[in-house]
C-alpha positions as CSV (number, residue, x, y, z in Angstrom):
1,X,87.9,109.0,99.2
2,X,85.2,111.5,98.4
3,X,87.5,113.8,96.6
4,X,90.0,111.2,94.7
5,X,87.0,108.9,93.7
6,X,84.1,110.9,94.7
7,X,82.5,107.9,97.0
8,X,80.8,108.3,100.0
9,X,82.3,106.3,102.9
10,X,79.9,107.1,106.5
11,X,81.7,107.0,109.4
12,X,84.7,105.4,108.1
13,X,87.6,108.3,108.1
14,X,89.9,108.0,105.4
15,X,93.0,107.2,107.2
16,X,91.6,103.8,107.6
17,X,90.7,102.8,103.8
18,X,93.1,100.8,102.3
19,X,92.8,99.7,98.2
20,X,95.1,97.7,96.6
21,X,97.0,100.4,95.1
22,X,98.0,97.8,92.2
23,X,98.5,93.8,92.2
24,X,99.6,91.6,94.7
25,X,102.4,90.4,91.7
26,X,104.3,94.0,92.8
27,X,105.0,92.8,95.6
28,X,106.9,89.8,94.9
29,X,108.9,91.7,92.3
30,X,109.8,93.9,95.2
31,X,111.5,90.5,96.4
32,X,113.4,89.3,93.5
33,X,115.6,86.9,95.6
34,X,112.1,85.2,96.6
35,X,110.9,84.7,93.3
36,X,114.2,83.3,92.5
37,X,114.3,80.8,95.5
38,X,111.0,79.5,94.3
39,X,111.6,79.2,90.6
40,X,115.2,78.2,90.7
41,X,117.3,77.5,87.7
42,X,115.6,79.3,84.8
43,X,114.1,82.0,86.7
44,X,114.9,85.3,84.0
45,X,115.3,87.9,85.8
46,X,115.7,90.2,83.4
47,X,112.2,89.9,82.1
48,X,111.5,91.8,85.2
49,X,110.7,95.4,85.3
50,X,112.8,97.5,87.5
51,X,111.9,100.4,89.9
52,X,112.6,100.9,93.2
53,X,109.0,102.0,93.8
54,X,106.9,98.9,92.3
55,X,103.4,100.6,92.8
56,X,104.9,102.6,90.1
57,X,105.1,99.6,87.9
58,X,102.3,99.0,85.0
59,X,99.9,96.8,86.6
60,X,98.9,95.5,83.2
61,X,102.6,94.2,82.8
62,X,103.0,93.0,86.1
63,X,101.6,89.5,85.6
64,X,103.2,88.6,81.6
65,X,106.4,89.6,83.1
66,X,106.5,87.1,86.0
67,X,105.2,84.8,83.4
68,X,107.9,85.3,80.8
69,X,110.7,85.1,84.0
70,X,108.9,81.7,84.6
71,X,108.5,80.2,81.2
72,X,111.7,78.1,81.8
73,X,111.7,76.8,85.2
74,X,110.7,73.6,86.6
75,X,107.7,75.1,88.0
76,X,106.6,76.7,85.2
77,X,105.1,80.3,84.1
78,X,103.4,82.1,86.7
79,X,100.0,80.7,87.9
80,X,98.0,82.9,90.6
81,X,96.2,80.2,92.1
82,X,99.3,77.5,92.1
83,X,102.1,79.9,93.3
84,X,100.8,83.7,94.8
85,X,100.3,81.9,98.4
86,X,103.5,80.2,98.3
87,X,104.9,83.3,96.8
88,X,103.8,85.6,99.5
89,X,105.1,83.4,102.7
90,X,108.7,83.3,100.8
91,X,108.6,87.4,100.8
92,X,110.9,89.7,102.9
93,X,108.7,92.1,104.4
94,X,111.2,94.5,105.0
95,X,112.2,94.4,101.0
96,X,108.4,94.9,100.5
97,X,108.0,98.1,102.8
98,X,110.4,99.6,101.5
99,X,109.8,98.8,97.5
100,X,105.8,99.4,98.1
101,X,104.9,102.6,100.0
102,X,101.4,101.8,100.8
103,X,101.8,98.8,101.8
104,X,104.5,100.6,104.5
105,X,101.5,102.4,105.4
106,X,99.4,99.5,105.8
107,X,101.0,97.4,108.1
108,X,102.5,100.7,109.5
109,X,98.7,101.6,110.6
110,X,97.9,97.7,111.8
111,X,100.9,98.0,113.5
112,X,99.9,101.5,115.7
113,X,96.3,99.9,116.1
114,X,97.6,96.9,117.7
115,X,100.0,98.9,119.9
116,X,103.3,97.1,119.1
117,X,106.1,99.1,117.6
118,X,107.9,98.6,114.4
């Protein structure tokens, strides 16, 4: 932490500080078959973007482009506080891990600390 961002963390070593790498909206484009279970007919899922590592992704276009696949559905664009929580229940975890690296490493690390195996 000190040398990426030059903060000052006491006693907390690094391999136990976690920041959201991006959005929370990468992650449920790293499940495209969830977002389409939720939106149904209309979802466009070319609008998209496509990469098999979404922390990669823009984080500024993360949120307009689950808004413009949403437009047309009977649920309507995109709305954090309406949809993220369903949104994240619906998500395959294993799709997840593998599309978002640090969140691997997350529940990787949870996973060590709480002694079960993955």
């Amino acid at each position: 932490m000190k040398s990426r961002d030059n903060w000052d963390s006491p006693r907390v070593d690094d391999t136990h500080c976690y920041l959201m790498v991006q959005a929370m909206e990468a992650w449920f484009i790293a499940d495209i078959d969830a977002l389409k279970k939720f939106y149904g007919k209309g979802f466009r899922e070319n609008s998209i973007p496509r990469n098999t590592n979404v922390e990669k992704i823009d984080k500024d276009s993360l949120e307009p482009s689950l808004k413009q696949a949403t437009r047309h559905t009977s649920k309507g664009e995109y709305k954090k506080i309406q949809h993220a929580s369903k949104l994240l229940g619906l998500l395959n975890v294993a799709k997840v891990r593998q599309a978002a690296p640090n969140c691997d490493r997350l529940f990787t690390t949870l996973a060590q600390i709480m002694g079960e195996t993955i």
